[in-house]
N, C-alpha and C positions, 0 to 999 in steps of 0.2 A: 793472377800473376804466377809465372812458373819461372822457378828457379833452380839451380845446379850447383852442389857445391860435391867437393871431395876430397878427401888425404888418406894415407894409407899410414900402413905402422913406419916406414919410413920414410914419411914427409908427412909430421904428424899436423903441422899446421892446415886449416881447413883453407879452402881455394874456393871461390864463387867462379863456374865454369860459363862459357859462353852460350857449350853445347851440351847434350848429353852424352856420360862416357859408363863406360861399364863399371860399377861399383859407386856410380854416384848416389847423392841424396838431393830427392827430387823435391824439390821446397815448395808447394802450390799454398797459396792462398786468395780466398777470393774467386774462384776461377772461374770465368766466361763460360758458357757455352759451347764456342769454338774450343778454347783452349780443354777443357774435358773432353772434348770430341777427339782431338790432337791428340792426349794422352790416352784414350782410349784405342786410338791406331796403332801408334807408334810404340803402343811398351804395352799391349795387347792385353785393355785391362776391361775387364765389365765398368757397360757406360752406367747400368743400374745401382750398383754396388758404390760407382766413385759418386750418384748423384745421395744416395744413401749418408754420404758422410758429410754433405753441405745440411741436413736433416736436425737438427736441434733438439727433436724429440727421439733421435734411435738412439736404445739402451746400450750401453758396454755389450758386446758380443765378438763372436769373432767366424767367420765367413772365409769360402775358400771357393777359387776355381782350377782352369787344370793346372796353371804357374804360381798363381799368383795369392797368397794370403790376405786377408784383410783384418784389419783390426778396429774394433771402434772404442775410442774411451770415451773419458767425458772428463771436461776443462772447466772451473769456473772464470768467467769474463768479467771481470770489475764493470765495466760500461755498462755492459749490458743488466749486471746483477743478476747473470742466470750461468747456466750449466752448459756449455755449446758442444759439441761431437767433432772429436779430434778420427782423424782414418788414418790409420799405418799398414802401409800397404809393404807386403815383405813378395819383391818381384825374384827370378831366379838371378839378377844379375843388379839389380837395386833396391834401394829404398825408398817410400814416396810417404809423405805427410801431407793431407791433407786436408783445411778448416775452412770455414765462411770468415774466421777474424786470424789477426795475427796471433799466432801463440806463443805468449809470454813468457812461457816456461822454459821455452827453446833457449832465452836470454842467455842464460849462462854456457852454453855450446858455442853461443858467436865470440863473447867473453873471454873465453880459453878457461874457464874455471874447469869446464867441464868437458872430460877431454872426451872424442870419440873417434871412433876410425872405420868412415861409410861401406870400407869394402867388409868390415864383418860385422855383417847384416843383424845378425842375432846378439851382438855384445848394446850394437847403434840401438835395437829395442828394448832391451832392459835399460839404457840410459834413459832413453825419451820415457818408458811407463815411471822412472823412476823419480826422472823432473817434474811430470805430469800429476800424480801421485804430491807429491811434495806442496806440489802450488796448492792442489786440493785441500793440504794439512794446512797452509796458510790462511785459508778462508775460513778453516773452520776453526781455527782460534780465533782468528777475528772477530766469529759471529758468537762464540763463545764468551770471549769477553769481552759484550754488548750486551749479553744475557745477564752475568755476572755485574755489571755497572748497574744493571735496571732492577736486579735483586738486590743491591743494597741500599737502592731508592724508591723501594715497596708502594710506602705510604705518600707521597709525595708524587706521584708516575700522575701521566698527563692523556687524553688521549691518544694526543701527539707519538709520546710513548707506547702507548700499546698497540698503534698502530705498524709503527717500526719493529715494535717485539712479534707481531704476527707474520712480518716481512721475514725476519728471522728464522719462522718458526717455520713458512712454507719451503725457505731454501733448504733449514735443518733435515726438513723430510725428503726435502728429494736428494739430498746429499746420502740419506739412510739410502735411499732407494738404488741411488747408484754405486756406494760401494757393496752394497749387496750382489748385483749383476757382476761388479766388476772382481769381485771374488771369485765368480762361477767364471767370468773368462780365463782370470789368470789359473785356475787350475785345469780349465782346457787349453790354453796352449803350452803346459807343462807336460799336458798329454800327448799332445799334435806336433808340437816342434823337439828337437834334437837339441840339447844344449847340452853346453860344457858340466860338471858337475859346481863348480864355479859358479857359472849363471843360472844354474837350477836353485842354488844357494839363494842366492841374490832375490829371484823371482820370488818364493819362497820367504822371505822377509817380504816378499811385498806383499804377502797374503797377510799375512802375520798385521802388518800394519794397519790394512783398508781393514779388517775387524775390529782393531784397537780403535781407528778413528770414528765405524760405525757405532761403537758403544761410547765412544766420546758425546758423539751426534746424540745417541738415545735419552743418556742425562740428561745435558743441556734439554733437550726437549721436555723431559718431566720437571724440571726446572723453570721452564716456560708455561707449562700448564699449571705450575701451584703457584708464581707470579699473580699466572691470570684468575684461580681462585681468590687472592688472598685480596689483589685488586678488586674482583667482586664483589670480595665480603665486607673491604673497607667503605665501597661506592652504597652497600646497601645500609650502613651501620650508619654514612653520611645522612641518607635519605628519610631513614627513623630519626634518626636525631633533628633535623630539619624538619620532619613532619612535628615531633614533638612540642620542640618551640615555637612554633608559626599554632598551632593547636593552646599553647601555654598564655600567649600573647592574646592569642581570640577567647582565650576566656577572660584575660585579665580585660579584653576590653569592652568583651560584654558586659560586666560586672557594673561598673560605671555607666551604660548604656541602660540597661535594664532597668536599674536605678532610676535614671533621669526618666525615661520614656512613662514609666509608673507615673512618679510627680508632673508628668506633662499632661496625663488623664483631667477631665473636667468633672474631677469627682473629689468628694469631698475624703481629705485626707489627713493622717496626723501630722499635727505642724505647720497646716498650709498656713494659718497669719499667726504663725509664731515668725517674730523678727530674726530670730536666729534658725530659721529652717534652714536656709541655705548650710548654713555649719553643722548640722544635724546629719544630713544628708550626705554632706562631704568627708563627718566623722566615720557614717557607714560605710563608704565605700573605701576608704581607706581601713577599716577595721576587715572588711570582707576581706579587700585584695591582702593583706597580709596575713592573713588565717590560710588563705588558698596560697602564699609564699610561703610559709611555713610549711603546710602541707605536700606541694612540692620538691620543699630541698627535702624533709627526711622520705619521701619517696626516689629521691634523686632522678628528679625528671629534667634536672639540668644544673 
């Protein structure tokens, strides 16, 4: 789907346009085949590059032909629970975004929270990395404190549990992974493009920030790996203790076993026709089994 919107500094309200006009913002999502073909004609854009950003797996970077900038970030998708590749394409006379899913982030630009104005190209991109960026920091407190809920429920965690804490822990890595690339773009197109000293500013806090979030990210990670120890160490602390008991019990019931099987021989025996054998026999085995409970609790085998 391709869509068109515009305002300028004096008509700051945005306008969804019918056609394209110069200084628009070109809204693709989803798009066809034909319709990248279309925009590959008419606003004379590499068809490689725009198929590049429907791509899920291309890192933050930033690409260029003879007009036309490209930009790729990266978006977390609730639905999807992955990371999807956002394209900002900075043409000589528009702007183009373009994703496989709607972006979320855009919300607050249709909103009016977030004001912009499509004919200056360069202020429209530091709004978009800056929503984009933002939604990122959403996710990762999110998945932070999920991390933080299942640390304070250590001993008690389920498999259930650690199977979502691993789900955690594979986004947390590739969240490292991306704002690491996405550091190295934004201090290349601080290189590459011209900006006001104002939006140099601006950009500039956005570096500042993707570090602070990727050390956010690094914690929680080590976070999740001493969960998954301590998990470990309580599953194996379980399994001695169970082997102990189940071990404690098999003697207690061999004891009485052993006993009885002896007196079950056809061999002559002490007590066999004493009338009180049975009582005999059952004073010993209860005299054993309590020697061996005694022995035991001051061993503390349980």
């Amino acid at each position: 789907m391709i869509e068109y919107y515009k305002n300028t500094v004096s008509k700051i309200d945005l306008k969804k346009l019918k056609v394209f006009r110069v200084g628009s913002w070109v809204r693709v999502n989803n798009p066809t085949n034909e319709e990248l073909e279309f925009l590959a004609s008419h606003h004379n854009l590499d068809m490689e590059l725009l198929l590049e950003g429907l791509d899920d797996n291309e890192l933050p970077r930033i690409d260029f032909d003879k007009e036309n900038t490209y930009i790729y970030v990266k978006s977390g998708h609730q639905e999807e629970n992955k990371l999807v590749t956002i394209l900002i394409v900075l043409g000589k006379d528009f702007i183009l975004t373009l994703s496989k899913f709607t972006i979320d982030e855009f919300k607050p630009i249709f909103e009016n929270r977030v004001p912009i104005v499509t004919t200056q190209r360069l202020k429209t991109l530091i709004r978009m990395l800056d929503l984009v960026d933002e939604g990122i920091q959403n996710d990762v407190v999110n998945a932070i404190k999920k991390v933080q809920q299942k640390k304070k429920t250590t001993k008690n965690l389920r498999e259930k549990d650690m199977n979502e804490l691993l789900d955690v822990e594979d986004y947390l890595n590739n969240i490292v992974s991306m704002y690491y690339y996405t550091s190295l773009l934004y201090s290349k197109i601080t290189k590459h493009l011209r900006f006001y000293e104002e939006d140099r500013g601006l950009l500039e806090d956005l570096i500042v920030e993707t570090e602070e979030g990727m050390n956010l990210c690094k914690n929680s990670l080590k976070t999740i790996t001493n969960i998954r120890n301590n998990y470990s160490i309580i599953l194996s602390n379980k399994l001695n203790r169970s082997i102990q008991i189940l071990t404690i019990f098999t003697i207690m019931i061999n004891i009485p076993a052993a006993i009885g099987g002896i007196y079950g021989m056809n061999i002559a025996l002490p007590f066999q026709h004493s009338p009180y054998a049975f009582l005999y026999v059952m004073s010993l085995v209860v005299l054993l089994l309590g020697f061996f409970f005694v022995f035991a609790r001051k061993k503390e085998l349980f």
